[in-house]
KEKE-3310 file (N, C-alpha, C; in steps of 0.2 Angstrom, whole numbers, plus 5000, padded with zeros to 4 digits):
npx = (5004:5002:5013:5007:4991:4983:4983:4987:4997:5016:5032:5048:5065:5075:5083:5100:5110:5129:5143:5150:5144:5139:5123:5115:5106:5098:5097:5086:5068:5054:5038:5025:5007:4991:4978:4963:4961:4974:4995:5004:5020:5032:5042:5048:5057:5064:5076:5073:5065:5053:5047:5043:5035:5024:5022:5017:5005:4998:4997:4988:4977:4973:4969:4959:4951:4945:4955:4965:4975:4982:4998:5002:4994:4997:5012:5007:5010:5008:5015:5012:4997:4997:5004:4993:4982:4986:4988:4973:4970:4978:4973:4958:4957:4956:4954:4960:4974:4986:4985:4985:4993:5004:4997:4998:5015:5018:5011:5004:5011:5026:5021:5014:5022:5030:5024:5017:5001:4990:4994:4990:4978:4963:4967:4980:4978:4969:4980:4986:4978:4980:4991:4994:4983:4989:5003:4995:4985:4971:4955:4947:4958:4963:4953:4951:4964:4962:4950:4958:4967:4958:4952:4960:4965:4951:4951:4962:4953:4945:4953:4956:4967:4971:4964:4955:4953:4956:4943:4937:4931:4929:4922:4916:4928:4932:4922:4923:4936:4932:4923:4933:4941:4932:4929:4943:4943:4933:4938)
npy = (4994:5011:5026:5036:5043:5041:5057:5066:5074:5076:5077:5082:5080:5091:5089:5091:5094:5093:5103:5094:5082:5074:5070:5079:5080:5092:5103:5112:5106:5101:5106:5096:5096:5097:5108:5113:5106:5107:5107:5110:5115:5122:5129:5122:5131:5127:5115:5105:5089:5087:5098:5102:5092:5097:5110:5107:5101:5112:5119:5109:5108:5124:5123:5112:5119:5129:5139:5144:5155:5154:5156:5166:5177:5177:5185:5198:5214:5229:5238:5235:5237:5249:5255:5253:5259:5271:5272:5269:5281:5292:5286:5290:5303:5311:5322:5322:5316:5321:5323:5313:5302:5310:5306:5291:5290:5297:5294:5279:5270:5272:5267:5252:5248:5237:5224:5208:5210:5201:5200:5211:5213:5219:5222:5229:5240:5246:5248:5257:5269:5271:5274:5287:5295:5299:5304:5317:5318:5324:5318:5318:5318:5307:5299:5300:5293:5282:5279:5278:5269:5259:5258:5254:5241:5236:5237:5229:5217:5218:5216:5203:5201:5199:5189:5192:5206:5217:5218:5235:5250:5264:5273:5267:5266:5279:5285:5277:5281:5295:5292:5288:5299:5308:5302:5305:5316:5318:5316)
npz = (5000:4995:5005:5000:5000:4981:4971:4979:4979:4977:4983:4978:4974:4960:4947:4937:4926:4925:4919:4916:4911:4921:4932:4945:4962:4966:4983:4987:4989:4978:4974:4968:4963:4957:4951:4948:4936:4930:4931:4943:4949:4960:4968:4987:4994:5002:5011:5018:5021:5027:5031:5017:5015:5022:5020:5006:5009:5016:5006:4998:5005:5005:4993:4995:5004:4994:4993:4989:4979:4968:4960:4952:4958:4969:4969:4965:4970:4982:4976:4962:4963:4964:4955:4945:4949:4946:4932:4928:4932:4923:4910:4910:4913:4926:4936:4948:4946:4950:4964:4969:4964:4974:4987:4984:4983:4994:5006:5004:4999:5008:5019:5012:5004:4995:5001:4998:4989:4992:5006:5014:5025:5033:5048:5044:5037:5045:5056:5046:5047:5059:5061:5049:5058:5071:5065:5063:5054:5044:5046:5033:5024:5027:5023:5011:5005:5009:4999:4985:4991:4990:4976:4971:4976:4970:4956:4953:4957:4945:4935:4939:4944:4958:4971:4982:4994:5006:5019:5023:5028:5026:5034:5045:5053:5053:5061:5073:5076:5080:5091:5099:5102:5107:5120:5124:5125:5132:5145)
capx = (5000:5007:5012:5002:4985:4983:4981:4988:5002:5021:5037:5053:5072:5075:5092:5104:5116:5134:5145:5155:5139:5133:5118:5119:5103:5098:5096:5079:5064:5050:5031:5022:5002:4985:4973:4958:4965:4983:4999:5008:5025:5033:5047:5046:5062:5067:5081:5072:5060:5048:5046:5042:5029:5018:5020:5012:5001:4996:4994:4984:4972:4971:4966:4952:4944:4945:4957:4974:4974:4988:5005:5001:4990:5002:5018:5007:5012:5006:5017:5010:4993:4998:5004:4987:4977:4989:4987:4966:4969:4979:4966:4952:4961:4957:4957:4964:4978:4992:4984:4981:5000:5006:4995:5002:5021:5019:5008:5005:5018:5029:5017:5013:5026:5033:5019:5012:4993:4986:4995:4987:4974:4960:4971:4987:4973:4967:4984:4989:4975:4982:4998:4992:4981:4999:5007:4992:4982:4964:4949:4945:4963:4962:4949:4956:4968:4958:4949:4964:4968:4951:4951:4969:4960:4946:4956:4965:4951:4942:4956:4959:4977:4970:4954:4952:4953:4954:4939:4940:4926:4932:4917:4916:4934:4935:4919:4925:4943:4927:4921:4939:4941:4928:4931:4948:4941:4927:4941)
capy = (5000:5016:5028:5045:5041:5044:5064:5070:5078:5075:5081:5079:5086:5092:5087:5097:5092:5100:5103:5087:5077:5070:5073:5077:5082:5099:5103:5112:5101:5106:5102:5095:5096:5098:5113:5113:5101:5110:5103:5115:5116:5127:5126:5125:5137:5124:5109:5102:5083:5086:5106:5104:5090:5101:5115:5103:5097:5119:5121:5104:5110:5128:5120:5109:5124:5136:5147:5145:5159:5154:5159:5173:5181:5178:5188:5204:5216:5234:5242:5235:5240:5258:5258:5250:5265:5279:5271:5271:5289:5293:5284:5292:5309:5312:5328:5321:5312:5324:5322:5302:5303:5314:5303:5285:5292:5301:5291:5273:5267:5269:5261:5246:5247:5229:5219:5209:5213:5195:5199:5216:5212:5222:5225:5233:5246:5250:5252:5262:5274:5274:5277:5293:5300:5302:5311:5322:5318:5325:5312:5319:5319:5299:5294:5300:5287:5275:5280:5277:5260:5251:5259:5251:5232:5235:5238:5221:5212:5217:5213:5197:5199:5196:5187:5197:5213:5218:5223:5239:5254:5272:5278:5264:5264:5286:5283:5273:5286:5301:5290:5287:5305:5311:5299:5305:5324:5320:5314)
capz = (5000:4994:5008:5001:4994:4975:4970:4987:4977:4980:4982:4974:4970:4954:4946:4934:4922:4926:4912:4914:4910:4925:4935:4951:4964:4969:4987:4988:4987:4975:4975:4964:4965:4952:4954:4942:4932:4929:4935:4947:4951:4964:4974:4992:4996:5010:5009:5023:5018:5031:5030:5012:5014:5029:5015:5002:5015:5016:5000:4997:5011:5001:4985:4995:5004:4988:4996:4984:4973:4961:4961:4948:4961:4977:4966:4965:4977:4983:4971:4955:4962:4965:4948:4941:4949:4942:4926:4927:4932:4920:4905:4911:4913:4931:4938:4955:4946:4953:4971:4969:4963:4981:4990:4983:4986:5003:5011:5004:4997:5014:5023:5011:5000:4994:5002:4993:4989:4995:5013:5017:5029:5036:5052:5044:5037:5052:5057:5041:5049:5066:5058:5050:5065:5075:5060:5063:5048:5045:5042:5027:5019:5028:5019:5004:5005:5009:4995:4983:4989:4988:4970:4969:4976:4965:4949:4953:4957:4941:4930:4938:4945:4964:4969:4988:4995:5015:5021:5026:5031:5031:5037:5049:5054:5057:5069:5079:5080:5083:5095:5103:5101:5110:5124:5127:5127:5141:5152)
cpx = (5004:5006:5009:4996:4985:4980:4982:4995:5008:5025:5044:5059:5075:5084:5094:5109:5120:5139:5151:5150:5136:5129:5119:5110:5104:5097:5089:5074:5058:5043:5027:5012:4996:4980:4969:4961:4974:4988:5002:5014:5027:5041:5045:5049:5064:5071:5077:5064:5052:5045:5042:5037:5023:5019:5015:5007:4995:4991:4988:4978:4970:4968:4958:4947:4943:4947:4964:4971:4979:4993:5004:4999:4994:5007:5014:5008:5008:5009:5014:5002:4992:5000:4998:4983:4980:4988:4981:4966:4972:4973:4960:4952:4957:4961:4961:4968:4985:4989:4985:4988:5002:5002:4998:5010:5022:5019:5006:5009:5024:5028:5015:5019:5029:5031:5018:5003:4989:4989:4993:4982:4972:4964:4976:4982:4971:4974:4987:4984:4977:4988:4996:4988:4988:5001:5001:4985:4973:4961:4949:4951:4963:4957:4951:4960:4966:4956:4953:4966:4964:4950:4956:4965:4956:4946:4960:4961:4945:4946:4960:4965:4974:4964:4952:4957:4952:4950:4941:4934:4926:4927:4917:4924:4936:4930:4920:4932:4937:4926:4926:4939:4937:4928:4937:4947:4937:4932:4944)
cpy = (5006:5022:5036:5042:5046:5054:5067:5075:5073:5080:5079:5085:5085:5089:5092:5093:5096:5097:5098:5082:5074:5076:5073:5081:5090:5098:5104:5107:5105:5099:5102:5092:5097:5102:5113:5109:5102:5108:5110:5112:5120:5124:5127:5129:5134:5119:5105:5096:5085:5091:5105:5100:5093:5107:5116:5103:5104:5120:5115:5108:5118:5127:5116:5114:5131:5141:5149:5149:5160:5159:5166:5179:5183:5183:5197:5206:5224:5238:5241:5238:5247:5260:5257:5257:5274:5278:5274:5278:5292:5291:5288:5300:5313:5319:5328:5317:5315:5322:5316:5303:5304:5306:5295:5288:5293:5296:5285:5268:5266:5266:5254:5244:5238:5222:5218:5209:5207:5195:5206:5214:5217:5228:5230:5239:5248:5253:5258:5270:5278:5277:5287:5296:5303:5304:5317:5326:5320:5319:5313:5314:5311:5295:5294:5295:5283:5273:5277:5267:5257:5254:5254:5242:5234:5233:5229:5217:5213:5214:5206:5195:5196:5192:5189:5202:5213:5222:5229:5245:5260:5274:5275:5266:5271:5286:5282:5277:5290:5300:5292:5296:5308:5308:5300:5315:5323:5319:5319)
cpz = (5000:5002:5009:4998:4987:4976:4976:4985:4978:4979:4980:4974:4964:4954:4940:4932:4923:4919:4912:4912:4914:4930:4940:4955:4969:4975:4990:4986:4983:4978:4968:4966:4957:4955:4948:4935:4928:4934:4936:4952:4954:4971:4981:4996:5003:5007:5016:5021:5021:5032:5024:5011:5020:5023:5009:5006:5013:5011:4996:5000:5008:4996:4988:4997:5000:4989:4993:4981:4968:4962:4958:4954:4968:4975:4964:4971:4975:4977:4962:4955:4963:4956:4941:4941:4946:4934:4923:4929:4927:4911:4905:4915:4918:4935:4944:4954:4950:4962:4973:4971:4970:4984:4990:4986:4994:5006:5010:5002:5004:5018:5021:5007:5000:4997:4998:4995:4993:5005:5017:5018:5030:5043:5049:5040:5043:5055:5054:5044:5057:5065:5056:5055:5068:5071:5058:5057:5049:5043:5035:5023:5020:5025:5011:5002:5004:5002:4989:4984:4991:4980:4968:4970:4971:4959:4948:4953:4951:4934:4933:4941:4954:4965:4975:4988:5003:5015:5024:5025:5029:5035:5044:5056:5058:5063:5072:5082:5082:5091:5102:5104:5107:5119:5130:5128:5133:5147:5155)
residu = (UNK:UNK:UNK:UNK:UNK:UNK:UNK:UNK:UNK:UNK:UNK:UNK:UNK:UNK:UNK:UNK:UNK:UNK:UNK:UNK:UNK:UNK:UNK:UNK:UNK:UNK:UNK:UNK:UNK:UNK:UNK:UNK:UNK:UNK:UNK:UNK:UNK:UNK:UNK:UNK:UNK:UNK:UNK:UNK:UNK:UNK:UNK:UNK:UNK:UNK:UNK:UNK:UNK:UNK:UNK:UNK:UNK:UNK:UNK:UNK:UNK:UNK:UNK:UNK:UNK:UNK:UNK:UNK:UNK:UNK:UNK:UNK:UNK:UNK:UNK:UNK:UNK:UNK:UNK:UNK:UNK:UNK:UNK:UNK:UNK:UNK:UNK:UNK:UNK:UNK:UNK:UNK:UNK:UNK:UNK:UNK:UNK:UNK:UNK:UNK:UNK:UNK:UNK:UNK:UNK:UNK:UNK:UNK:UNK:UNK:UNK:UNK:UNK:UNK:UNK:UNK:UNK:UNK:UNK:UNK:UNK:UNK:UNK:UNK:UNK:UNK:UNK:UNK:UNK:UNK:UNK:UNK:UNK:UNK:UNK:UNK:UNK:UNK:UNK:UNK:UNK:UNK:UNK:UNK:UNK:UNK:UNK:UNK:UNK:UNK:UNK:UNK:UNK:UNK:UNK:UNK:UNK:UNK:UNK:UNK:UNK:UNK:UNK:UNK:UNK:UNK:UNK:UNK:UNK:UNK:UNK:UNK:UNK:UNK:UNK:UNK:UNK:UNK:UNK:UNK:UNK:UNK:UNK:UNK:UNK:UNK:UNK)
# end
C-alpha cells in the first residue's frame, strides 16, 4: 500500500546536468500538485524533507477549501497595484491624478510598499489609519487614501490579478477614531 494516497500531490528534488555530464541532485525540494486540472509546480524554498511535505500538505488544504489563489496572484504586490490605479487615472484623465499621485508616494507606498497585495489584511489598514492620525492627519485627507487604495483592490480584482481585497470601512473605521476622540476629550 502506497504511503500517500493517490492525488495527494508530491514532492521531489530536481536534478541538473553540470558541464561534465553527469547529473547530480539539487538541494531544495519542490512540490508537485494539480489545481483545476493543471499541474503545478513550485518550489518550496526549503532543503528540509519534512518542511516541504507540511507545505504541500498547506497548499493541498488551500486548494480543497478554495482558498489558493495561484502563484500569479500571490507575486502581485502593493506596488504594482499603486501603479494600476495611476494608470486608470491617467486613462480616464482624472482631475485628482496629481493628488492620487502625492498621495500613493507620501503616504501609501511607505506604509505598504513591497507587500504583497494578497498579505494586506484588514488589520494593517486599520493600522495604516492609526499610523496617520499620530502624524496628525485630518479624516478627510484619511479617507482620501483609503479612497485610493480600495480603488487600487478593485482595479486588481476586476482585472483578475488578485481574487480578495481587506475589508475595510472608512466611514466605519473614522467613527469609531470620533468615538475614541471624544472619549479622550470628556476625560
Amino acid at each position: 500500500m502506497p504511503k500517500f494516497k493517490h492525488g495527494s500531490g508530491t514532492i521531489y528534488q530536481r536534478t541538473k546536468t553540470g558541464p561534465d555530464g553527469k547529473k547530480r541532485i539539487l538541494k531544495t525540494w519542490w512540490l508537485d500538485y494539480s489545481y483545476e486540472g493543471k499541474r503545478i509546480r513550485e518550489s518550496s524554498g526549503t532543503t528540509d524533507k519534512a518542511e516541504a511535505r507540511k507545505f504541500l500538505q498547506s497548499r493541498l488544504g488551500e486548494v480543497a477549501d478554495e482558498r489558493y489563489v495561484g502563484l500569479a496572484a500571490e507575486r502581485v504586490t502593493f506596488d504594482d497595484l499603486a501603479e494600476m490605479l495611476l494608470t486608470d487615472y491617467k486613462v480616464n484623465e482624472k482631475k485628482s491624478l496629481a493628488d492620487t499621485e502625492r498621495r500613493v508616494r507620501k503616504h501609501l507606498s511607505p506604509f505598504f510598499g513591497g507587500q504583497r497585495a494578497h498579505d494586506i489584511k484588514s488589520a494593517d489598514v486599520q493600522s495604516y489609519v492609526a499610523h496617520r492620525k499620530e502624524q496628525g492627519a485630518s479624516n478627510a485627507e484619511i479617507n482620501r487614501e483609503l479612497a485610493a487604495l480600495k480603488r487600487a483592490f478593485n482595479l486588481a480584482l476586476q482585472s483578475e490579478k488578485i481574487t480578495k481585497k481587506p475589508r475595510s470601512h472608512p466611514k466605519t473605521l473614522l467613527s469609531v477614531m470620533r468615538a475614541q476622540a471624544k472619549c479622550t476629550n470628556a476625560v
